[in-house]
VOTIDREN-797148 format. One record per residue: residue in three letters; x, y, z of N, C-alpha, C, O, CB in turn. Coordinates in Angstrom, 3 decimals. Atoms other than C-alpha are relative to their C-alpha. Glycine has a CB too. Example, Ala and Ser with C-alpha at 12.3 -4.5 7.8 and 13.67 -1.06 7.14 Angstrom:
2
+-----+----------+----------+----------+----------+----------+----------+----------+----------+----------+----------+----------+----------+----------+----------+----------+
!   r !       nx !       ny !       nz !      cax !      cay !      caz !       cx !       cy !       cz !       ox !       oy !       oz !      cbx !      cby !      cbz !
+-----+----------+----------+----------+----------+----------+----------+----------+----------+----------+----------+----------+----------+----------+----------+----------+
! ALA !    0.890 !   -1.190 !    0.000 !   12.300 !   -4.500 !    7.800 !    0.900 !    1.200 !    0.000 !    1.936 !    1.181 !    0.665 !   -0.992 !    0.027 !    1.246 !
! SER !   -0.820 !   -1.190 !   -0.060 !   13.670 !   -1.060 !    7.140 !   -0.770 !    1.090 !    0.730 !   -0.261 !    2.198 !    0.899 !    0.414 !    0.462 !   -1.415 !
+-----+----------+----------+----------+----------+----------+----------+----------+----------+----------+----------+----------+----------+----------+----------+----------+
***
This chain:
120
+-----+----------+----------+----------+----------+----------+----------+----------+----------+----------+----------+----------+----------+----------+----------+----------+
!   r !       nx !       ny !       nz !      cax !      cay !      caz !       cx !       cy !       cz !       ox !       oy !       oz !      cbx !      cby !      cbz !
+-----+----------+----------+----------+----------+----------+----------+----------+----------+----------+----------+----------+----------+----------+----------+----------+
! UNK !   -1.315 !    0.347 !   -0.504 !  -71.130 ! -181.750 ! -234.142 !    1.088 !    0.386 !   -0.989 !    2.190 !    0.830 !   -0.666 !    0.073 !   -1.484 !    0.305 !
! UNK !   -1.326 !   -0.168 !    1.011 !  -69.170 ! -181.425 ! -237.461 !    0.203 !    1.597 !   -0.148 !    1.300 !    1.904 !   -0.614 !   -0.282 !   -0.762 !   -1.708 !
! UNK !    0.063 !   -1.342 !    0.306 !  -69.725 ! -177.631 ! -237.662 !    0.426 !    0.523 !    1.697 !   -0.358 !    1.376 !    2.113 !   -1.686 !    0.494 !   -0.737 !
! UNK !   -0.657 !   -0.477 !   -1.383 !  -67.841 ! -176.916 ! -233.866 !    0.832 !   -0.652 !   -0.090 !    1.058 !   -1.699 !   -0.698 !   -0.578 !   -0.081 !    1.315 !
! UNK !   -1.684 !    0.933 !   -0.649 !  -64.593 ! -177.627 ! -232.416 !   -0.717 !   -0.712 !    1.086 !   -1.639 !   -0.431 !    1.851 !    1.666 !    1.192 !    0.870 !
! UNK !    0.562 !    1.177 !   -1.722 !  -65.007 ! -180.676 ! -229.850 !    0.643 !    0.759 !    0.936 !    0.093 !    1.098 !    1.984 !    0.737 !   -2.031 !    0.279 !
! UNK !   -0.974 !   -0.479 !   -1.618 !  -62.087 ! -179.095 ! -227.634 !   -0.083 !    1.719 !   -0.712 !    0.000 !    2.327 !   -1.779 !    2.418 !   -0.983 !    0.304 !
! UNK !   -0.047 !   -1.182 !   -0.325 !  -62.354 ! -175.991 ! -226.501 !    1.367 !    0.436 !    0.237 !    1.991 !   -0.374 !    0.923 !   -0.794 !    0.184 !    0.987 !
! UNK !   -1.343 !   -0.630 !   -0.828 !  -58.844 ! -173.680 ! -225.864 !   -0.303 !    0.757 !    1.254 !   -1.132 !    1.652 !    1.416 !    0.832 !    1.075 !   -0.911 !
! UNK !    0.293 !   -0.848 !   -1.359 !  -58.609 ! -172.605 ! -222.398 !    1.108 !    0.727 !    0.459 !    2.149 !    0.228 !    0.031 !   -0.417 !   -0.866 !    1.195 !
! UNK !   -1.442 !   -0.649 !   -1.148 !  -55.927 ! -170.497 ! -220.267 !   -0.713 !    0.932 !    0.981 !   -1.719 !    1.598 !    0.736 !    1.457 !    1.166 !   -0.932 !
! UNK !    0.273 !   -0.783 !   -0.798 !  -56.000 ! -168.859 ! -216.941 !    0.642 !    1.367 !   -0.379 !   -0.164 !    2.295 !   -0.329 !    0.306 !   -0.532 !    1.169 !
! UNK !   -0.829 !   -1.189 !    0.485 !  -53.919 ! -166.141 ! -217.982 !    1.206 !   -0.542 !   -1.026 !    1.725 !   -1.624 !   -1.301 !    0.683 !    0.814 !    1.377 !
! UNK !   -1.321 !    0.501 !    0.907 !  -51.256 ! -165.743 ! -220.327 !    1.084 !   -0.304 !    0.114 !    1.834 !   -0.374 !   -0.859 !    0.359 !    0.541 !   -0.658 !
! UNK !   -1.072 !    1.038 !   -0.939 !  -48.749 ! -167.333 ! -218.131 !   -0.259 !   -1.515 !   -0.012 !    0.474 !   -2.504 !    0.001 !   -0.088 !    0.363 !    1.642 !
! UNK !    0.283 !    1.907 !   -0.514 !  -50.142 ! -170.624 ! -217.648 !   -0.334 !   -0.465 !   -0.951 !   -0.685 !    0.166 !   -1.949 !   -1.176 !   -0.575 !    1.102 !
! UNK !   -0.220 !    0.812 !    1.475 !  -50.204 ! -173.501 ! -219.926 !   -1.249 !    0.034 !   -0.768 !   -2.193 !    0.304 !   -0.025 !    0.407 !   -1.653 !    0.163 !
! UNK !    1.003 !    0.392 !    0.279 !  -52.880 ! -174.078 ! -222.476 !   -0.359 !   -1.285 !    0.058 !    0.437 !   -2.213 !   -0.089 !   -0.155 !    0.381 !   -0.860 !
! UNK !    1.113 !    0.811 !   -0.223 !  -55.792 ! -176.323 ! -221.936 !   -1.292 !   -0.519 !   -0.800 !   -2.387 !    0.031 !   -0.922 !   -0.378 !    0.506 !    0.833 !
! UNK !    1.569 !   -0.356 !    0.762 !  -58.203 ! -177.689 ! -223.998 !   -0.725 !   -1.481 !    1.070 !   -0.329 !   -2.526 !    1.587 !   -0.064 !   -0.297 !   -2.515 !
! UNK !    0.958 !    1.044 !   -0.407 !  -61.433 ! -179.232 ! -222.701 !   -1.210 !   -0.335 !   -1.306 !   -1.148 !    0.136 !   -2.442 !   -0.764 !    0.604 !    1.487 !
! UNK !    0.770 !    1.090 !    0.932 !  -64.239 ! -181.376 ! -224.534 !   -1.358 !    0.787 !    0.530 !   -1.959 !    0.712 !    1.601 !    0.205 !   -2.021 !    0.400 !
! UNK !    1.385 !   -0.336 !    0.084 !  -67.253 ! -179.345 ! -225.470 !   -1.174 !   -1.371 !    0.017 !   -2.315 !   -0.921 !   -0.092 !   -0.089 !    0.860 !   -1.393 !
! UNK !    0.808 !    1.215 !   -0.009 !  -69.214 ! -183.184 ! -225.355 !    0.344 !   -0.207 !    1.005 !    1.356 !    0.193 !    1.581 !    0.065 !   -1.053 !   -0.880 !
! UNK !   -0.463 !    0.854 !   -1.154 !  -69.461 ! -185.102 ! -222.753 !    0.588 !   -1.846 !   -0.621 !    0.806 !   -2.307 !   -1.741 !   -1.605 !   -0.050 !    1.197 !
! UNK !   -0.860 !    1.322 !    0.317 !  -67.963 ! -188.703 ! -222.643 !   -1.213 !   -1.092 !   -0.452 !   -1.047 !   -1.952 !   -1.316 !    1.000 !   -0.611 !    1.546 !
! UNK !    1.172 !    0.571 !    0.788 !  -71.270 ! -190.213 ! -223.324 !   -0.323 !    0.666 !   -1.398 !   -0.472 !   -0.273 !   -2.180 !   -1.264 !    0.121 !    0.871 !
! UNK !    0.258 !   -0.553 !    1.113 !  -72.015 ! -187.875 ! -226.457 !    1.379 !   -0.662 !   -0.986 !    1.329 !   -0.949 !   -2.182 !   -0.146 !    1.716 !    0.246 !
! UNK !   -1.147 !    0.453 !    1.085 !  -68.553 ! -189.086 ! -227.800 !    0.404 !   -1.334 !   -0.143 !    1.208 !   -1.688 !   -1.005 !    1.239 !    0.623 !    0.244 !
! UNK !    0.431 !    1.381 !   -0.449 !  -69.120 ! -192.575 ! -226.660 !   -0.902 !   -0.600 !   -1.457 !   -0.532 !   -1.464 !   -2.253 !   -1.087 !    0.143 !    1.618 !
! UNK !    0.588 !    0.117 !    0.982 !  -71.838 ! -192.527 ! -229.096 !    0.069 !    0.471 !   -1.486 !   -0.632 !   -0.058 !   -2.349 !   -0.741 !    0.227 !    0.401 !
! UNK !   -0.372 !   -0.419 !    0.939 !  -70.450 ! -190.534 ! -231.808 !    1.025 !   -1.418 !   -0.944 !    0.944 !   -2.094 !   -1.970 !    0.664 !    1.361 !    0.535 !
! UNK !   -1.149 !    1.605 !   -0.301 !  -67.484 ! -193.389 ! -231.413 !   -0.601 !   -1.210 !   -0.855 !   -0.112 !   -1.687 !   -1.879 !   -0.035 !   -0.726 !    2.006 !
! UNK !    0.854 !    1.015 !    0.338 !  -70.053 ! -195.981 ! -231.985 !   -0.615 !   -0.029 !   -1.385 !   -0.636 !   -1.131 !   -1.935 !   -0.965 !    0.007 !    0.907 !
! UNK !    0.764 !   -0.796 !    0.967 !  -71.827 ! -194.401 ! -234.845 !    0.817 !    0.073 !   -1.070 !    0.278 !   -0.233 !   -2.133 !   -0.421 !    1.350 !    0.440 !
! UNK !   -0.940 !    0.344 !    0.760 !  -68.603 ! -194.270 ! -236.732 !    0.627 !   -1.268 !   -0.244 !    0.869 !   -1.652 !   -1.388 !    0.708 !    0.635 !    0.269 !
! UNK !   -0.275 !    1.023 !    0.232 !  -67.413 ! -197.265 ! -236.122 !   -1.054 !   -1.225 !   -1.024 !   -0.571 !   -2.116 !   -1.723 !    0.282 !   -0.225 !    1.245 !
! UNK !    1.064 !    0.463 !    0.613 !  -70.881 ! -198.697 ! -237.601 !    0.676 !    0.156 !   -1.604 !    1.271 !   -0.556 !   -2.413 !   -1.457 !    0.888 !    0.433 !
! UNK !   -0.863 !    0.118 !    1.267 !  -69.932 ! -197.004 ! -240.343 !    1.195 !   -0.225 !   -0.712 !    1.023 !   -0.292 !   -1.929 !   -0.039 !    0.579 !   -0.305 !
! UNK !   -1.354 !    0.874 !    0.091 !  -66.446 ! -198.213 ! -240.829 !   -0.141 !   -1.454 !   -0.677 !    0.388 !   -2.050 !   -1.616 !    0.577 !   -0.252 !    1.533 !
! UNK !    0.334 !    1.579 !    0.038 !  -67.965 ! -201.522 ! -240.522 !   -0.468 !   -0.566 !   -1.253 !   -0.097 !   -1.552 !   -1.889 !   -1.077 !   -0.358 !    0.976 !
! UNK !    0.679 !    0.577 !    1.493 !  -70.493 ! -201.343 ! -243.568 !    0.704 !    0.730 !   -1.105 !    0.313 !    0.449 !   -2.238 !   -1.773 !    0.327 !   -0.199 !
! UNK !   -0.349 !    0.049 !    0.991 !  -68.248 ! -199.569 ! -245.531 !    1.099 !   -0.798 !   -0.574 !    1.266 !   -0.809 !   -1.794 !    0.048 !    0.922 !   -0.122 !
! UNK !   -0.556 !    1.216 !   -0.140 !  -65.641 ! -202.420 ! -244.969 !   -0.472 !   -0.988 !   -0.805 !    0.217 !   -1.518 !   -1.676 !   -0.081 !   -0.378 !    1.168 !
! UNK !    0.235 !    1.116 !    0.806 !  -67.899 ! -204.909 ! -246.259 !   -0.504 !    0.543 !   -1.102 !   -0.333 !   -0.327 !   -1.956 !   -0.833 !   -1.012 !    0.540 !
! UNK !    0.772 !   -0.150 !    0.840 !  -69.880 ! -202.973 ! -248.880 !    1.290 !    0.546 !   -0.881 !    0.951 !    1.426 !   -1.672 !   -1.327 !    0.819 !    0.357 !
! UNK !   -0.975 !   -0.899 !    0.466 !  -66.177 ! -201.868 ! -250.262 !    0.336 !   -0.699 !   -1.399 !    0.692 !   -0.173 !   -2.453 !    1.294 !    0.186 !    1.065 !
! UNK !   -0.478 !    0.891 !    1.064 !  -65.626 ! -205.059 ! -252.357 !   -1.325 !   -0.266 !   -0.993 !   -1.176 !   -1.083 !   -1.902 !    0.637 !   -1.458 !    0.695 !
! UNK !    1.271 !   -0.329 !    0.681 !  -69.040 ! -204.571 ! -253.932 !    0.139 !    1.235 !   -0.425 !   -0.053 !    1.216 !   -1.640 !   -1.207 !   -0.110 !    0.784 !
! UNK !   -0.157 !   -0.794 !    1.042 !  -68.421 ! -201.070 ! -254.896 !    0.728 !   -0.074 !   -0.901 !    0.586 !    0.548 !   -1.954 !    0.159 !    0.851 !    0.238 !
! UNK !   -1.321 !   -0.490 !    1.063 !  -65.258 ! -201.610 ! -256.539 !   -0.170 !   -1.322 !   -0.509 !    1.016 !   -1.469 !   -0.806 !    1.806 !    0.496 !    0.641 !
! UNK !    0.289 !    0.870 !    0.588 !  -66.280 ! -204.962 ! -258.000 !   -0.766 !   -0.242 !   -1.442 !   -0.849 !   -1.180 !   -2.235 !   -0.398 !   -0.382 !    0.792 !
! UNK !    0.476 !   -0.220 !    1.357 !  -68.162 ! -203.312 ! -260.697 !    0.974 !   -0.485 !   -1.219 !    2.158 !   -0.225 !   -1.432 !   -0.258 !    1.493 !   -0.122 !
! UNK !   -0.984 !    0.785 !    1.379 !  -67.076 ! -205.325 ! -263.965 !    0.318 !    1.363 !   -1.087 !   -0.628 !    2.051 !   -1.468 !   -1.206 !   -1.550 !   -1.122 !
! UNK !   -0.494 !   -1.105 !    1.264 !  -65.544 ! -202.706 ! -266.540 !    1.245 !   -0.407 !   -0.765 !    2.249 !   -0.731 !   -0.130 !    0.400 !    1.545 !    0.614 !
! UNK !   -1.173 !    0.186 !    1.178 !  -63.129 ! -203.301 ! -269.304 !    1.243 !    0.554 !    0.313 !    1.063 !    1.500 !   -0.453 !   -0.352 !    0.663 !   -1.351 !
! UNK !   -1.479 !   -0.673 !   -0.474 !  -59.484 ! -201.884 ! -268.129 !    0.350 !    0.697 !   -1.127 !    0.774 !    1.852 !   -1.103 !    1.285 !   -1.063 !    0.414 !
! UNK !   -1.121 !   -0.237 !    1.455 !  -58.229 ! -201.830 ! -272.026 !   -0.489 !    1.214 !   -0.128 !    0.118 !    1.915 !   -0.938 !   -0.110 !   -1.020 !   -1.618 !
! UNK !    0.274 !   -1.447 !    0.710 !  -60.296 ! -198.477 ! -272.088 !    0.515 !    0.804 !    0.841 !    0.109 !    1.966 !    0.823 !   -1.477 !    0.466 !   -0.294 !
! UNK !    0.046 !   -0.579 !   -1.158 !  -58.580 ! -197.570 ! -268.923 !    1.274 !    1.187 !   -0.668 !    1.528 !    2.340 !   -0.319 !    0.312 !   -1.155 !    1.480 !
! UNK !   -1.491 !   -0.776 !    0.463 !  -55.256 ! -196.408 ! -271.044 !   -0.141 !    0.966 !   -0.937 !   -0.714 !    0.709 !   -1.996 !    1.087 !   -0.934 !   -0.659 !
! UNK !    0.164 !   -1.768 !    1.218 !  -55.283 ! -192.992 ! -273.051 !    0.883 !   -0.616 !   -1.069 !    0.329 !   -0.531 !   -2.165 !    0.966 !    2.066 !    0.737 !
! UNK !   -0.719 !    0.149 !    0.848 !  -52.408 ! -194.391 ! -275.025 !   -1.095 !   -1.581 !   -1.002 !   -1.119 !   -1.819 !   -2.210 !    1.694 !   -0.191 !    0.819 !
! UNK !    0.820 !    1.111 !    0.781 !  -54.789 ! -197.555 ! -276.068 !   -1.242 !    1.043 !   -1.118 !   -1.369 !    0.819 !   -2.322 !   -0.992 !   -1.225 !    1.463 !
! UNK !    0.957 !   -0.427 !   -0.166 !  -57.739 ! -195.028 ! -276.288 !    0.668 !    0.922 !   -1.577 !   -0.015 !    0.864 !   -2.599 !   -0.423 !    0.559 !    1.626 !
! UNK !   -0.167 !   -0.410 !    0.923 !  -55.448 ! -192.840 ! -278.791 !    0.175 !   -0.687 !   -1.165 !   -0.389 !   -0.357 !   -2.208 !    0.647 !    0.585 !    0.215 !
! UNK !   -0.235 !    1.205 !    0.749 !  -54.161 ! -195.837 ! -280.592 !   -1.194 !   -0.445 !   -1.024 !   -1.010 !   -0.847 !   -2.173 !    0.253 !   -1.106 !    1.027 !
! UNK !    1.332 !    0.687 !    0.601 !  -57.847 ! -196.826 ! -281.617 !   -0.250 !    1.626 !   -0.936 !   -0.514 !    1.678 !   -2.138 !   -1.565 !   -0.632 !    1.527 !
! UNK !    0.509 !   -0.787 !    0.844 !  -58.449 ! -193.264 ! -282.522 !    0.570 !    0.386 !   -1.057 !   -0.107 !    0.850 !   -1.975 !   -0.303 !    0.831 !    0.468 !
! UNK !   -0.789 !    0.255 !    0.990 !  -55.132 ! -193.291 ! -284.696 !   -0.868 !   -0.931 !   -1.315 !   -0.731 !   -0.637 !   -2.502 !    1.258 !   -0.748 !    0.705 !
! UNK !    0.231 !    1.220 !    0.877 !  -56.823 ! -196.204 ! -286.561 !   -1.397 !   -0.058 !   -0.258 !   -1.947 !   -0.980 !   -0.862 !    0.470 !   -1.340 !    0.627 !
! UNK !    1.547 !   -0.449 !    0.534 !  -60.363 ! -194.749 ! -286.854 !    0.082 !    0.292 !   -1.732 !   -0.612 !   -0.026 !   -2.697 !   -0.562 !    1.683 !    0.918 !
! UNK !    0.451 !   -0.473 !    1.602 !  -59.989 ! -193.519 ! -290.061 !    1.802 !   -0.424 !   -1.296 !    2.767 !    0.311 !   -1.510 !   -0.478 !    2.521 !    0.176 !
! UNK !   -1.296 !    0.478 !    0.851 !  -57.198 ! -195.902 ! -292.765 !    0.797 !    1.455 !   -0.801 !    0.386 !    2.614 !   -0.829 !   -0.640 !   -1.268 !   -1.371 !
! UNK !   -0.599 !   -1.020 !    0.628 !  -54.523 ! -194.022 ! -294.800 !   -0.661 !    0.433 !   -1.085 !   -0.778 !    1.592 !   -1.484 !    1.184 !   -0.275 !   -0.314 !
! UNK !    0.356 !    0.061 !    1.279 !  -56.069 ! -194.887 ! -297.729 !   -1.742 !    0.518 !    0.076 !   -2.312 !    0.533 !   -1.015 !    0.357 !   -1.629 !   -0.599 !
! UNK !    1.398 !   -1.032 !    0.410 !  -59.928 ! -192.980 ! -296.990 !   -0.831 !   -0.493 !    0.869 !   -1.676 !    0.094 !    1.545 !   -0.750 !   -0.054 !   -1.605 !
! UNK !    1.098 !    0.898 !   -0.397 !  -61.539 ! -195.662 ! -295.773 !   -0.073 !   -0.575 !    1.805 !    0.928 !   -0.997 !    2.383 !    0.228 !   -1.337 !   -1.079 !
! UNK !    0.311 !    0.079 !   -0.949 !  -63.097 ! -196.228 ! -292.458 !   -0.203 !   -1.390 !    0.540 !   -0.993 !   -2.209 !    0.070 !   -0.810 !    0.721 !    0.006 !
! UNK !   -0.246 !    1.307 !   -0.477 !  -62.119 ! -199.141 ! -290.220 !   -1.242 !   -0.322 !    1.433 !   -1.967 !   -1.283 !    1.688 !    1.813 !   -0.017 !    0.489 !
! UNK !    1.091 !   -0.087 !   -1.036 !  -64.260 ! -198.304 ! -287.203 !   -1.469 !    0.873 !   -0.236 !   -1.556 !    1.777 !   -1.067 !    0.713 !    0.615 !    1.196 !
! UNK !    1.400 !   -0.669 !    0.226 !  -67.820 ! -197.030 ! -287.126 !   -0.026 !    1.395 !    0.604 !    0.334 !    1.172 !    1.759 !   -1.199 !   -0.871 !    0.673 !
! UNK !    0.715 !   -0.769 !   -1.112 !  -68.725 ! -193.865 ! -285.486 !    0.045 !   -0.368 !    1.188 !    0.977 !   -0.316 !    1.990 !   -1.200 !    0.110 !   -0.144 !
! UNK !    0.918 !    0.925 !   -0.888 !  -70.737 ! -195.574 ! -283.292 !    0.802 !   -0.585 !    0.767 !    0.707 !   -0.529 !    1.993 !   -0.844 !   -1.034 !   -0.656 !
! UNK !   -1.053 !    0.471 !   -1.180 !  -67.723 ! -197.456 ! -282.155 !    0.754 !    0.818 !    0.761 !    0.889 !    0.694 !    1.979 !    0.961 !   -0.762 !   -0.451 !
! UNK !   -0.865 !   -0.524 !   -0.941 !  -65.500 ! -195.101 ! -281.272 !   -0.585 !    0.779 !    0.695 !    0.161 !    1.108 !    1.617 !    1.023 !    0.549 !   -0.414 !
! UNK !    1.007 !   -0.679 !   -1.225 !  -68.366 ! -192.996 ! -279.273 !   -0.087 !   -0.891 !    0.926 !   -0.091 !   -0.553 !    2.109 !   -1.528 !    0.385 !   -0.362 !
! UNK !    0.329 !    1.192 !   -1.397 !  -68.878 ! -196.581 ! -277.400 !    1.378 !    0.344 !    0.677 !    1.412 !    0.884 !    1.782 !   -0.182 !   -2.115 !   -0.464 !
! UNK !   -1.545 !    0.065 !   -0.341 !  -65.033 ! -196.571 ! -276.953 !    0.370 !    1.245 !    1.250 !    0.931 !    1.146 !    2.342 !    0.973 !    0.341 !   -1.617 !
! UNK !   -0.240 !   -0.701 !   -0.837 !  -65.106 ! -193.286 ! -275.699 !   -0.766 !    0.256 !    1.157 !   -0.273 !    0.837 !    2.123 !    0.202 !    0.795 !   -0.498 !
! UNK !    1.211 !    0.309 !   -1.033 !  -68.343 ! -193.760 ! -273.539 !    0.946 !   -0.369 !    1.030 !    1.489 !    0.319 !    1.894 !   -1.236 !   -1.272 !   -0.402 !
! UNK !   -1.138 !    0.746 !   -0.823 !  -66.149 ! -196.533 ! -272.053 !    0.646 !    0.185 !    0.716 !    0.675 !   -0.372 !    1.813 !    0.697 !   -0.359 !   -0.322 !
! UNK !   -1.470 !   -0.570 !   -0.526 !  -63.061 ! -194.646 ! -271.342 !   -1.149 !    1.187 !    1.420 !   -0.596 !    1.676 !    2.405 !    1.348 !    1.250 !   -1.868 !
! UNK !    0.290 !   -1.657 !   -0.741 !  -65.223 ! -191.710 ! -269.319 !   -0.464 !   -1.564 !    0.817 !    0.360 !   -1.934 !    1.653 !   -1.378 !    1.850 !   -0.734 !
! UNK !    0.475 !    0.782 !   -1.490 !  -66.943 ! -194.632 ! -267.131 !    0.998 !   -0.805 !    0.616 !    0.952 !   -1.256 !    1.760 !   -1.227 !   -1.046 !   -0.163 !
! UNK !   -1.419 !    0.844 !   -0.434 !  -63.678 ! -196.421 ! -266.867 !    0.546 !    1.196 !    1.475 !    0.737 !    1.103 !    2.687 !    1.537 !   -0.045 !   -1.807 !
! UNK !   -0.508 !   -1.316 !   -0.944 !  -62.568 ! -192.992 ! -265.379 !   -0.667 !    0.433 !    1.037 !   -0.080 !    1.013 !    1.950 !    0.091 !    1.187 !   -0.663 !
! UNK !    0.954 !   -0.542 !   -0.920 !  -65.683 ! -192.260 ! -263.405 !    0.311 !   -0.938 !    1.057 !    0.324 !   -0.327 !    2.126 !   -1.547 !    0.059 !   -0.474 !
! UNK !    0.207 !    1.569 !   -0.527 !  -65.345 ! -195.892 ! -261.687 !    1.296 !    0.577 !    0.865 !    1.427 !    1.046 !    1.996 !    0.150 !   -1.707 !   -1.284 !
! UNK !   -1.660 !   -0.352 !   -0.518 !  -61.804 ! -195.144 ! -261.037 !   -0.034 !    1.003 !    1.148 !    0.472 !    0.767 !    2.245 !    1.028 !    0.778 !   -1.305 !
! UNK !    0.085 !   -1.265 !   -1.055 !  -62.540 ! -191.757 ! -259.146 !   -0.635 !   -0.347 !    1.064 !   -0.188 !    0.022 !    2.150 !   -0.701 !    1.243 !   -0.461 !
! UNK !    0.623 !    0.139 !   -0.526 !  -65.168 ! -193.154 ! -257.633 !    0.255 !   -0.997 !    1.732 !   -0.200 !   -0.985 !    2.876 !   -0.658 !   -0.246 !   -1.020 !
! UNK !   -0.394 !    1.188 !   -0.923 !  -63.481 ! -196.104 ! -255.820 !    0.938 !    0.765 !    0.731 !    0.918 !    0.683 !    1.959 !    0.633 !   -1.424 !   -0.695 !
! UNK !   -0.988 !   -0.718 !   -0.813 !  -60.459 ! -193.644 ! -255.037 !   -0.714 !    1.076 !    1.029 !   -0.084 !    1.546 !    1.976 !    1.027 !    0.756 !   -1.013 !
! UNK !    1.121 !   -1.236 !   -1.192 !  -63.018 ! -191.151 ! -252.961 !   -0.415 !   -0.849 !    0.855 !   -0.384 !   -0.603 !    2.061 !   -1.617 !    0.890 !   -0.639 !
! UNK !    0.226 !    1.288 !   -1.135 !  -64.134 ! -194.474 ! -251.490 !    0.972 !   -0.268 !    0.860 !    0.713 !   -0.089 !    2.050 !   -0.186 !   -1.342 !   -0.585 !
! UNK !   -1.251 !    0.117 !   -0.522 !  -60.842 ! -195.248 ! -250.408 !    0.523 !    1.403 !    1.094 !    1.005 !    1.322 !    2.224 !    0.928 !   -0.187 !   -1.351 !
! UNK !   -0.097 !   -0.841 !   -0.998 !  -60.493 ! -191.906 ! -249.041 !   -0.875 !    0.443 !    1.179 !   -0.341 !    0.859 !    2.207 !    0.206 !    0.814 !   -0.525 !
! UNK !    0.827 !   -0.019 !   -1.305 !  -63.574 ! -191.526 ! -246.688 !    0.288 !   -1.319 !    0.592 !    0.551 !   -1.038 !    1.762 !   -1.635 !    0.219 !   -0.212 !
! UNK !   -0.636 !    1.106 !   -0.983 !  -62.550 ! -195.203 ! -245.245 !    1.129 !    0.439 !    0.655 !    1.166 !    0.264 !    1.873 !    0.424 !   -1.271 !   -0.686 !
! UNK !   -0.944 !   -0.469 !   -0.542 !  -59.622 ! -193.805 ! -244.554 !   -0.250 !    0.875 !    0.899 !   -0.064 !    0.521 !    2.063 !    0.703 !    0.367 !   -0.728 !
! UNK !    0.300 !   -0.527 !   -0.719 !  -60.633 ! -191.097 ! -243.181 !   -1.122 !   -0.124 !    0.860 !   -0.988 !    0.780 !    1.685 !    0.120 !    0.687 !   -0.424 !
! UNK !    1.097 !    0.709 !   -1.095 !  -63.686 ! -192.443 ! -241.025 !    1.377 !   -0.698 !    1.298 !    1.663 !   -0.294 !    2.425 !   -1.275 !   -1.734 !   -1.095 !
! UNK !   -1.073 !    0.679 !   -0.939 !  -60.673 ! -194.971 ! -239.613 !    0.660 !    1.555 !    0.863 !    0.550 !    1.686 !    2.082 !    1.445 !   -1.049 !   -1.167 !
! UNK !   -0.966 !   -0.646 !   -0.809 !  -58.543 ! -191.965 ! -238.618 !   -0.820 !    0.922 !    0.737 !   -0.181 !    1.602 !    1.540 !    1.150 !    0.671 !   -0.766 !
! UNK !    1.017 !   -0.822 !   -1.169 !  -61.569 ! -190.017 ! -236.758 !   -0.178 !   -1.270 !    0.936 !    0.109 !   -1.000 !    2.102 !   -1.793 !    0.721 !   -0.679 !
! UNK !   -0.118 !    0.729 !   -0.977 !  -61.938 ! -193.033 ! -235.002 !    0.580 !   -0.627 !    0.920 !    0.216 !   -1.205 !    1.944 !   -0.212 !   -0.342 !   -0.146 !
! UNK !   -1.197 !    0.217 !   -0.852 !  -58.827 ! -193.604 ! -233.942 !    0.133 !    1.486 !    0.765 !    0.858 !    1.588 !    1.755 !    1.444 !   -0.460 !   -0.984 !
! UNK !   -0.408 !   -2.089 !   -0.790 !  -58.758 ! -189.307 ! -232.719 !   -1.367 !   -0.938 !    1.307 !   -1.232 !   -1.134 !    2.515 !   -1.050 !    2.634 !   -1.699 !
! UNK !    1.198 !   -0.198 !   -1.221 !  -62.206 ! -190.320 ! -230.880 !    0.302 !   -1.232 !    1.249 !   -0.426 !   -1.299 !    2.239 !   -1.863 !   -0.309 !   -0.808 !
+-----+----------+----------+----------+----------+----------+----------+----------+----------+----------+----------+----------+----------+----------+----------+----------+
***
């Protein structure tokens, strides 16, 4: 179904108006209908469970994220943070970011599921 046009363009000649008709029938789109809406449904409830994942925000900010890396290494030689930390730090920041994308792509197939279902 996703790889065809549903409506067909029609004309009797190139005088008369165009026409489109519905390569499905009203049962095939009946059930398509249905089938989406399903999914609508569970991604509705399963939405506040994806994006509920617990993650730290403070790594969410580049300006925090530089801030720390400003302060990785004192004026005076000596090392305030570990390595180790600021690799966690930056670990952090990339899943902060992944999370982030992740929920916004979420957000966009809901969206878009809703607005095929409103066309169908």
């Amino acid at each position: 179904l996703w790889n065809v046009m549903i409506a067909v363009e029609t004309r009797n000649d190139s005088s008369s108006p165009i026409k489109y008709l519905s390569r499905y029938s009203a049962n095939e789109l009946a059930i398509l209908g249905e089938q989406l809406l399903e999914l609508r449904t569970f991604l509705n409830i399963n939405k506040d469970f994806f994006t509920s994942v617990a993650f730290d925000r403070s790594h969410a900010s580049p300006s925090n994220l530089h801030q720390r890396m400003l302060h990785f290494m004192r004026p005076d030689g000596m090392q305030t943070d570990s390595p180790s930390h600021v690799q966690q730090s930056l670990l952090n920041k990339y899943k902060t970011d992944a999370h982030m994308m992740e929920s916004h792509s979420l957000n966009n197939i809901c969206q878009l599921i809703s607005h095929c279902c409103e066309c169908l």
